[in-house]
LUMGU-408010 format. One line per 8 residues: number of its first residue (from 1); their letters; for each residue x, y, z of C-alpha. Coordinates in Angstrom, 1 decimal, always signed. Example, Ala and Ser with C-alpha at 12.3 -4.5 7.8 and 13.67 -1.06 7.14 Angstrom:
<nodes>
1 = AS = +12.3,-4.5,+7.8 ~ +13.7,-1.1,+7.1 $
</nodes>
This chain:
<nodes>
1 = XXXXXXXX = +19.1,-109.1,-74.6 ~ +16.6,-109.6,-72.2 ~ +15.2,-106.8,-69.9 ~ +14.7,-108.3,-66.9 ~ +17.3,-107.3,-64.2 ~ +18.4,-110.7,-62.8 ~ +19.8,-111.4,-58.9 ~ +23.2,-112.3,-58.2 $
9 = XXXXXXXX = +23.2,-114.9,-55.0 ~ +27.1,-114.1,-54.8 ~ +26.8,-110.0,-54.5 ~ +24.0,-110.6,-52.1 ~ +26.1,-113.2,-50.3 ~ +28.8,-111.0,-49.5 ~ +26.6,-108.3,-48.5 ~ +25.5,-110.1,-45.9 $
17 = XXXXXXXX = +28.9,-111.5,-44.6 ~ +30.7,-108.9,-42.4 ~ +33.6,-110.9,-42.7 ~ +34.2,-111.3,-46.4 ~ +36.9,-108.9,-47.7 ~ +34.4,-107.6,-50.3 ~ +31.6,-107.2,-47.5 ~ +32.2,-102.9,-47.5 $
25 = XXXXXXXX = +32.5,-102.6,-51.5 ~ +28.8,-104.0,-51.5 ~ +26.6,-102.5,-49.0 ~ +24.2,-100.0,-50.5 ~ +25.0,-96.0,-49.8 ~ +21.9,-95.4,-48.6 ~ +21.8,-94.4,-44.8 ~ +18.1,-94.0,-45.0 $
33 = XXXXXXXX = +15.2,-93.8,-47.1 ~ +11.5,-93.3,-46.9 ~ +9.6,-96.2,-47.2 ~ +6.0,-96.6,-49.3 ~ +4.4,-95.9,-46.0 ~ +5.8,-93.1,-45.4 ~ +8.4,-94.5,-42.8 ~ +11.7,-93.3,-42.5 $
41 = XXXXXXXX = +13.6,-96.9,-42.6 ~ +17.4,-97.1,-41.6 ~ +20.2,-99.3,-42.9 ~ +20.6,-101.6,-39.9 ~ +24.3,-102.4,-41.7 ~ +25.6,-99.5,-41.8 ~ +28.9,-98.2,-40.5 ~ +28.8,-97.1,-37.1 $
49 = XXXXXXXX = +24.4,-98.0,-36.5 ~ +23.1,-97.9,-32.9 ~ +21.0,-101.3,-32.4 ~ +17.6,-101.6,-31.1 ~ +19.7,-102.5,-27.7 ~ +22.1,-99.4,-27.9 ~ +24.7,-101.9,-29.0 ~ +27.0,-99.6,-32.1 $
57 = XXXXXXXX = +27.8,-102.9,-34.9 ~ +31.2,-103.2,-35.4 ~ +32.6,-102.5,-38.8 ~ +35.5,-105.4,-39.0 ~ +36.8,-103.5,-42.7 ~ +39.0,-101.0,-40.4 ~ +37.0,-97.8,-41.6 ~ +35.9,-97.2,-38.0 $
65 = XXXXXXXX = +39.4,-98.1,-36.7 ~ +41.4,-96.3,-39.6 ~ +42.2,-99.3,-41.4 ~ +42.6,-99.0,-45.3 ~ +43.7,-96.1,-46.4 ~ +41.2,-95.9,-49.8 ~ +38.6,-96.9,-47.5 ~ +38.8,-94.1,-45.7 $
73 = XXXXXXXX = +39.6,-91.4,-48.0 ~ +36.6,-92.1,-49.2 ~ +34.9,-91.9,-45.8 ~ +36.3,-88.1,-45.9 ~ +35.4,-87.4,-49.5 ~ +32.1,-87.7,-47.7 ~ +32.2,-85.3,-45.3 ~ +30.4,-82.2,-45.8 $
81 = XXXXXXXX = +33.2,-79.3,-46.4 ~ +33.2,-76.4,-44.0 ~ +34.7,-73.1,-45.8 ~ +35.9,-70.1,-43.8 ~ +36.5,-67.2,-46.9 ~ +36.8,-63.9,-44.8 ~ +37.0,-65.5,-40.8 ~ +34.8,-62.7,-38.4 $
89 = XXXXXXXX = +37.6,-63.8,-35.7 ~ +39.9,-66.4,-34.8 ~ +39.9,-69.5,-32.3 ~ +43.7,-70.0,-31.7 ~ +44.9,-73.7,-31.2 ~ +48.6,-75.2,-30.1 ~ +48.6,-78.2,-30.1 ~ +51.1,-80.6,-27.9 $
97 = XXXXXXXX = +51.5,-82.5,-31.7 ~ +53.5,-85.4,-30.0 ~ +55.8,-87.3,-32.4 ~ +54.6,-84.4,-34.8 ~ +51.0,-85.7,-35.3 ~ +48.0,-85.0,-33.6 ~ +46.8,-86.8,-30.3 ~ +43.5,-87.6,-29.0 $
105 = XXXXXXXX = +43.9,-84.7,-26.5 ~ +44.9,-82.2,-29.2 ~ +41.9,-83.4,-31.2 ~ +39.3,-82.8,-28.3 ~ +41.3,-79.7,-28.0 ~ +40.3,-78.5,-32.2 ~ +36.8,-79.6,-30.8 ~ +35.8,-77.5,-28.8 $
113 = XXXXXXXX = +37.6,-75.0,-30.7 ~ +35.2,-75.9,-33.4 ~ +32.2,-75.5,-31.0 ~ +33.3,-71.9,-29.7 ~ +34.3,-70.9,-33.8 ~ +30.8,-71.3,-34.6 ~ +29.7,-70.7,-38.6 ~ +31.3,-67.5,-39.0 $
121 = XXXXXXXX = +35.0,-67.8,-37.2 ~ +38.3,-69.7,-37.7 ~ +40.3,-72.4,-35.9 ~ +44.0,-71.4,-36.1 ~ +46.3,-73.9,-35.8 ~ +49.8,-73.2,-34.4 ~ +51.9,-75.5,-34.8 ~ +55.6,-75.9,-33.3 $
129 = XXXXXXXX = +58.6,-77.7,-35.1 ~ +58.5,-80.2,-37.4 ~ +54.8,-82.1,-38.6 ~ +54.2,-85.2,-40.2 ~ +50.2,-85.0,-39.4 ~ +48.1,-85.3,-42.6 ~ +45.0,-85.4,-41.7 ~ +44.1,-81.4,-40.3 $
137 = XXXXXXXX = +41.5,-81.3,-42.3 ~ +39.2,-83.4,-41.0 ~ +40.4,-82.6,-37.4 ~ +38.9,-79.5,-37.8 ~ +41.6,-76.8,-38.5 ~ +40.6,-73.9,-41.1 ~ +43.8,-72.2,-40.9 ~ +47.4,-73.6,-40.3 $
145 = XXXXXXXX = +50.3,-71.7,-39.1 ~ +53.6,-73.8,-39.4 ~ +56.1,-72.3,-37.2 ~ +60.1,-73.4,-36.8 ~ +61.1,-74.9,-33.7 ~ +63.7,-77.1,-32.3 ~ +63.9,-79.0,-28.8 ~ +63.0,-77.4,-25.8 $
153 = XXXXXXXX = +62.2,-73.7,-26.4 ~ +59.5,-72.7,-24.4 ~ +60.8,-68.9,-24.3 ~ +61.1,-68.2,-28.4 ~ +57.8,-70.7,-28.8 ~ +56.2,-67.6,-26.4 ~ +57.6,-65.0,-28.9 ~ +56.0,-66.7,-31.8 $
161 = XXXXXXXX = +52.7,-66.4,-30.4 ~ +53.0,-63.1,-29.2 ~ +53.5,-62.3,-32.7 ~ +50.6,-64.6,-34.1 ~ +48.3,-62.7,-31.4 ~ +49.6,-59.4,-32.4 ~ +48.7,-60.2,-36.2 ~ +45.3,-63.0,-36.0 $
169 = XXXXXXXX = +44.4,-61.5,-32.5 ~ +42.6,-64.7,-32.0 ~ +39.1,-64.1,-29.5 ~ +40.8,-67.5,-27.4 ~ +43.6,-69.2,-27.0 ~ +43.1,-73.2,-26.7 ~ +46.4,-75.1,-25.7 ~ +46.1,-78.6,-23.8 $
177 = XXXXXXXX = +46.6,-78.9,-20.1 ~ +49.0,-81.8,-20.4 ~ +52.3,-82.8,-19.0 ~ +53.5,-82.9,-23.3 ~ +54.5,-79.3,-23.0 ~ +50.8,-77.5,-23.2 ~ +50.3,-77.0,-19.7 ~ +54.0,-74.9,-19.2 $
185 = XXXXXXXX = +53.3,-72.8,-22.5 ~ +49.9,-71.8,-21.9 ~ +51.2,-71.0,-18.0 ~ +54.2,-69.2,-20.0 ~ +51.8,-67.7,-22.4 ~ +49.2,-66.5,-19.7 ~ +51.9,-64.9,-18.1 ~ +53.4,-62.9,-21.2 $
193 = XXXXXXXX = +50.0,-61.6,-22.2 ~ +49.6,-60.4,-17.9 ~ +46.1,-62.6,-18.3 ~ +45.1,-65.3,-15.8 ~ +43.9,-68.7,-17.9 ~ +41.0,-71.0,-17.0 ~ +43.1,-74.4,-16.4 ~ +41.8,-78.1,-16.0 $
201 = XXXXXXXX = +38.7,-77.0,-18.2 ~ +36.7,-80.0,-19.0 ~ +33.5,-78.1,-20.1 ~ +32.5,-75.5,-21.9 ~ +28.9,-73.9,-22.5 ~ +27.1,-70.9,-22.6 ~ +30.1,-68.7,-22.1 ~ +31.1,-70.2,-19.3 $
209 = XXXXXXXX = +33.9,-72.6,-18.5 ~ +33.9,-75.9,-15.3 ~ +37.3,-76.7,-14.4 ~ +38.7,-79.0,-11.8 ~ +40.5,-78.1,-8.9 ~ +40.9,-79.3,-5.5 ~ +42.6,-82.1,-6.4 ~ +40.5,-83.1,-9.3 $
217 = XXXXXXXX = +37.8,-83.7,-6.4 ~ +35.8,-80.2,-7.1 ~ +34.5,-78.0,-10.1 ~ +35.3,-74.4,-10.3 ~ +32.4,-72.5,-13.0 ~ +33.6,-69.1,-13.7 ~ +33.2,-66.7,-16.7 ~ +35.2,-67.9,-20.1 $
225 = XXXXXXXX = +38.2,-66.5,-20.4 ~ +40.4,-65.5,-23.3 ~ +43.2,-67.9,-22.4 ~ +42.1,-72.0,-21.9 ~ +43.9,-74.7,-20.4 ~ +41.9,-77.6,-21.6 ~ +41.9,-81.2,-20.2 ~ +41.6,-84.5,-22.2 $
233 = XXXXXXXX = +37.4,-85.6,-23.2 ~ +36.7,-81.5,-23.4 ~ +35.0,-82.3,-25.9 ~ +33.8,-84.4,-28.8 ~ +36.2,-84.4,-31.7 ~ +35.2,-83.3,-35.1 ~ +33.8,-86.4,-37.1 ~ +31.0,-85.1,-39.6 $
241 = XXXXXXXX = +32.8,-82.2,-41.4 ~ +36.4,-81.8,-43.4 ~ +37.9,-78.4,-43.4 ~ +40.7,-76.5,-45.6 ~ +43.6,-76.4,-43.5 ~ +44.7,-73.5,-45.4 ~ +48.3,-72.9,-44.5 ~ +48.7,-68.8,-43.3 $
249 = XXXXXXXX = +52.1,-67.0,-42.6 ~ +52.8,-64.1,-40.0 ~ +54.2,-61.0,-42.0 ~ +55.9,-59.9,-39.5 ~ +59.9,-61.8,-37.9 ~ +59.6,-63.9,-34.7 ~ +62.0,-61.9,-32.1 ~ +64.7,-63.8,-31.4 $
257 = XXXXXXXX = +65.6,-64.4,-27.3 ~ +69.0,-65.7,-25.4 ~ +67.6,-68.9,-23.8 ~ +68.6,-69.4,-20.3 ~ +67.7,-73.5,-20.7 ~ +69.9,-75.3,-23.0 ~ +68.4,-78.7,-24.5 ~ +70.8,-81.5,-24.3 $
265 = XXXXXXXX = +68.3,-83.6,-26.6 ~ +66.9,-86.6,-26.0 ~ +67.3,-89.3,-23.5 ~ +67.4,-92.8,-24.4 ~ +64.6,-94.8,-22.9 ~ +64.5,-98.6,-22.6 ~ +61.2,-99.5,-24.3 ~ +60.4,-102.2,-22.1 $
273 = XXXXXXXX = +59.8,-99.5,-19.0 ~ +57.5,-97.8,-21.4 ~ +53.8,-98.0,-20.4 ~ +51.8,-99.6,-22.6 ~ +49.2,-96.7,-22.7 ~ +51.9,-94.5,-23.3 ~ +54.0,-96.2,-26.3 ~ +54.4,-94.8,-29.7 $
281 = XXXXXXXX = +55.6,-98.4,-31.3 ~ +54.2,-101.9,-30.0 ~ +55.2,-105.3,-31.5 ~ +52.5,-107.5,-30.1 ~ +52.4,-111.2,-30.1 ~ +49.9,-114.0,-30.3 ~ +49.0,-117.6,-31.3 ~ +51.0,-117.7,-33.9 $
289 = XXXXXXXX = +54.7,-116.6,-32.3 ~ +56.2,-120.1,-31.7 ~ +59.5,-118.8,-30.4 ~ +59.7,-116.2,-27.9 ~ +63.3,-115.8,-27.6 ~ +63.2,-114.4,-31.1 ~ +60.5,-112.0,-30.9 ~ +62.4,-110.5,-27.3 $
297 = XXXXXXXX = +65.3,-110.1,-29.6 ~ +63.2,-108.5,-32.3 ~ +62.0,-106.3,-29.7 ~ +65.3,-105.3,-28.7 ~ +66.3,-104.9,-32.1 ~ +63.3,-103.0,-33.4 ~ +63.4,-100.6,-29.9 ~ +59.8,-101.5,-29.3 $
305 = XXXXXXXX = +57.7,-101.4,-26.4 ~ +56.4,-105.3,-26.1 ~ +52.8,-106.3,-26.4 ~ +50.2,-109.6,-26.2 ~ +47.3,-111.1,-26.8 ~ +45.1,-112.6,-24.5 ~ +46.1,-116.0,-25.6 ~ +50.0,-115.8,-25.3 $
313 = XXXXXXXX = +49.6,-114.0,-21.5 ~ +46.9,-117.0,-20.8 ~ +49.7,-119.3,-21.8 ~ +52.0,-117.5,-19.8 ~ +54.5,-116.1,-22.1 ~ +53.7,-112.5,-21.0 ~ +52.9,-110.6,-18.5 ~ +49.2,-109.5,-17.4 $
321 = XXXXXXXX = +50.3,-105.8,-18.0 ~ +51.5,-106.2,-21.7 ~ +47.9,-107.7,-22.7 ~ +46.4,-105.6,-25.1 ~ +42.5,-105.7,-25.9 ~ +39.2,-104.4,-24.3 ~ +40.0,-107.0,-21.5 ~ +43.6,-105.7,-21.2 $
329 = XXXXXXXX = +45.1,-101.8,-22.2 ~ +43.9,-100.0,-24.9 ~ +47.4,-98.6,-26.5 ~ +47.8,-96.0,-29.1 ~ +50.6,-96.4,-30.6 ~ +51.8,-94.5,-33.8 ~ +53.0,-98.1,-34.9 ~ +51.4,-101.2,-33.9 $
337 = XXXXXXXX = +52.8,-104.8,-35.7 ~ +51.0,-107.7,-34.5 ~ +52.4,-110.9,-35.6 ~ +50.6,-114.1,-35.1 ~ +47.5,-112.6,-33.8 ~ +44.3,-113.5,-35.6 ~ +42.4,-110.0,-34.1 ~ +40.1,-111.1,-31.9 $
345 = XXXXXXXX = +36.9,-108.3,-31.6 ~ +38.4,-107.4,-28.2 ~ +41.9,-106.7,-29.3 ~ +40.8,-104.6,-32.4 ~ +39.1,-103.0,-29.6 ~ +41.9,-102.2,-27.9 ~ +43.8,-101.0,-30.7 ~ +41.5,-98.7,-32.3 $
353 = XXXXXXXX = +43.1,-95.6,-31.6 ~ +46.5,-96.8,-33.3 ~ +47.6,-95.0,-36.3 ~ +49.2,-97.8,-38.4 ~ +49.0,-101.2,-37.9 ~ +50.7,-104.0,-39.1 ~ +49.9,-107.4,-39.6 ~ +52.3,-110.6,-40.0 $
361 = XXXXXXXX = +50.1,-113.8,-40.5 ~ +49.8,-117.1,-42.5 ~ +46.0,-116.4,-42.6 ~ +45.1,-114.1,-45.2 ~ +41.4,-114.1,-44.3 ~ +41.9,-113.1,-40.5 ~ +40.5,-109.9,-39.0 ~ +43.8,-109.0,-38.5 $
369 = XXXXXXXX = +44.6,-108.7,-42.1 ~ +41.7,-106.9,-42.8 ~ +42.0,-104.1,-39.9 ~ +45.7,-103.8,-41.0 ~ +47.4,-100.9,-43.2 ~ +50.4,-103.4,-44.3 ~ +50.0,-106.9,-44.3 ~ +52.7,-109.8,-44.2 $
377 = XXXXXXXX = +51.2,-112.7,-44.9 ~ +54.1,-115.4,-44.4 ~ +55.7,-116.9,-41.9 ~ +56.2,-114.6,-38.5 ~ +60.1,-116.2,-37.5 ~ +61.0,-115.7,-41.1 ~ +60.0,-112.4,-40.8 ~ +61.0,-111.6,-37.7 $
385 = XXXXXXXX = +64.3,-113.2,-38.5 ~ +64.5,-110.8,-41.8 ~ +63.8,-107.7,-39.7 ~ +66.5,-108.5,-37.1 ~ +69.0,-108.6,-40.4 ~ +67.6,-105.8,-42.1 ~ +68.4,-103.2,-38.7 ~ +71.1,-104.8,-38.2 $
393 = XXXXXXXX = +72.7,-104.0,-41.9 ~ +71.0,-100.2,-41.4 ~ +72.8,-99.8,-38.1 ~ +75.9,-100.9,-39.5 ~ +75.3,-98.6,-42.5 ~ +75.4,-101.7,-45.0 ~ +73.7,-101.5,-48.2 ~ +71.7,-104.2,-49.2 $
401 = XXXXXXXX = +69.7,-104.6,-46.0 ~ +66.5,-103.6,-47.3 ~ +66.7,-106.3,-50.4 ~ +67.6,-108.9,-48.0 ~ +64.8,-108.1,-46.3 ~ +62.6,-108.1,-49.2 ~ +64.5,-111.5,-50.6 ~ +63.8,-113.6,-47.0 $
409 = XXXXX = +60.3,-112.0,-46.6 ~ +59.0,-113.2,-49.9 ~ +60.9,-116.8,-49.7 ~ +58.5,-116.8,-46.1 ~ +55.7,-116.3,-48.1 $
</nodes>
């Protein structure tokens, strides 16, 4: 055979297309190199590169977003590993760990925990109740303390960090000033441990802390305490480094206390007065929804806070407040199914910060598809149809509910 390394048109093709499905597979791992002249040249493609005009590119694969999951487990395999053997002291962390996973408050919170841990300490995560977060290793916990908990119990949760500060004696405590539960146990906490917290901290630097007060209308600069309230945007989250997350237990029983509160559980919400900003599970609808009666009942069904794009409020099947996009309300949502929407750069915008995503559409090539964890590619009223079906059999505790669904979602295909 012949020695001479030949092009491929196609390979190059595709690494120039952004929106070919291959386009991540073939771009070149190189960040930056030297050139012959001694210039340090950047890749102009890569994931995340600030333009000559300060504009970031846009990666449309769902890496940025949290799209495909191999896409970004490979993204973490990346990160440089930060190991803790023998911690010179702890940073303590709770965590409000809504709906068991971390929020984007809780992760500003690990942070700055991460800023004031330096090289040689920990973060210590304490965690409350039940968790179904995954990913505490690249939000920057070292070591995680699982601790039982059940409803509202804001006077044994104080007992069990007494005990974790009597054994890990932590140099500060870090819980989020938030209405999610933070705010009253660090007060609780502060109170317990006869120490008065810095609250509404929003920066944090040369061991000293700004907090607002006044209203939110002045700062307040005072020396860092050992107890911080921290607001949301404290600080930047931990993107560049993975940790171990190694899970710790106390060796010593959590006291047990007669609670003078009782929870009753739960109350039952009506999605549709749920906030956008605020709800865990959005189906959204575009283009592609060509009856609206039975996405409101899939809704309904599904117990789903309803969403839009731009296109079905322009056309006036939704209201201005359930837009979603960059033009509209960015929405976090745990669960995000968008049927019929194509993706538009300004709603992948506005759903970046979602943890799952879900995608029903007839066109597999859409950026929808691609920013999606689980795509549907069919027909959204068949599916939609089959969903309604499927809850209903669950609800009724009928087998056979999830191969119907199956069975009607591949005949839509």
């Amino acid at each position: 055979m012949s020695d001479i390394i030949r092009r491929d048109p196609r390979a190059e093709w595709i690494a120039r297309n952004r929106l070919h499905p291959l386009h991540a597979a073939m771009q070149p791992h190189q960040l930056s190199w030297m050139g012959p002249n001694g210039v340090l040249r950047k890749n102009v493609h890569g994931v995340g590169f600030i333009g000559p005009n300060g504009i970031k590119r846009i990666d449309r694969s769902g890496v940025q977003q949290g799209g495909s999951s191999k896409r970004v487990a490979s993204t973490q395999e990346q990160r440089v590993l930060h190991q803790v053997p023998a911690p010179a002291f702890y940073i303590g962390v709770v965590p409000d760990m809504v709906g068991g996973r971390l929020s984007s408050h809780d992760r500003d919170l690990l942070g700055l925990a991460r800023q004031l841990a330096g090289s040689d300490g920990a973060v210590l995560a304490v965690v409350f109740g039940e968790s179904k977060e995954t990913a505490f290793a690249t939000a920057g916990v070292d070591r995680l303390l699982l601790l039982d908990s059940e409803g509202y119990a804001p006077e044994q949760q104080v007992l069990g960090l007494r005990a974790v500060d009597n054994q890990f004696a932590p140099r500060h405590w870090l819980l989020p000033d938030s209405r999610s539960g933070g705010a009253e146990l660090g007060r609780r906490f502060a109170a317990s441990l006869g120490e008065r917290p810095a609250t509404r901290v929003w920066q944090v630097k040369d061991g000293a802390c700004v907090g607002r007060a006044g209203a939110g209308l002045q700062d307040v600069a005072q020396p860092l305490p050992r107890l911080i309230l921290a607001a949301a945007e404290c600080a930047e989250p931990v993107s560049e480094t993975r940790h171990e997350a190694l899970e710790v237990q106390l060796s010593t029983a959590i006291a047990s206390c007669l609670p003078r509160i009782e929870d009753l559980g739960a109350v039952a919400v009506d999605p549709a007065a749920i906030p956008m900003a605020e709800a865990e599970f959005i189906l959204s609808g575009g283009n592609g929804i060509k009856d609206w009666e039975l996405f409101h009942k899939a809704a309904v069904a599904l117990g789903a806070t309803e969403g839009a794009s731009r296109v079905a409020v322009d056309d006036g099947f939704m209201a201005r407040e359930r837009q979603v996009g960059a033009s509209g309300v960015w929405v976090t949502a745990r669960v995000y199914v968008a049927v019929g929407i194509s993706g538009a750069i300004q709603h992948l915008q506005g759903i970046g910060a979602c943890d799952k995503v879900v995608a029903i559409n007839l066109d597999p090539g859409c950026d929808m598809i691609k920013r999606a964890d689980l795509s549907v590619i069919g027909d959204g009223t068949a599916v939609l149809e089959a969903l309604i079906v499927a809850v209903d059999n669950w609800r009724n505790a009928s087998s056979g509910g999830a191969g119907l669904l199956a069975n009607q979602a591949t005949r839509s295909a």
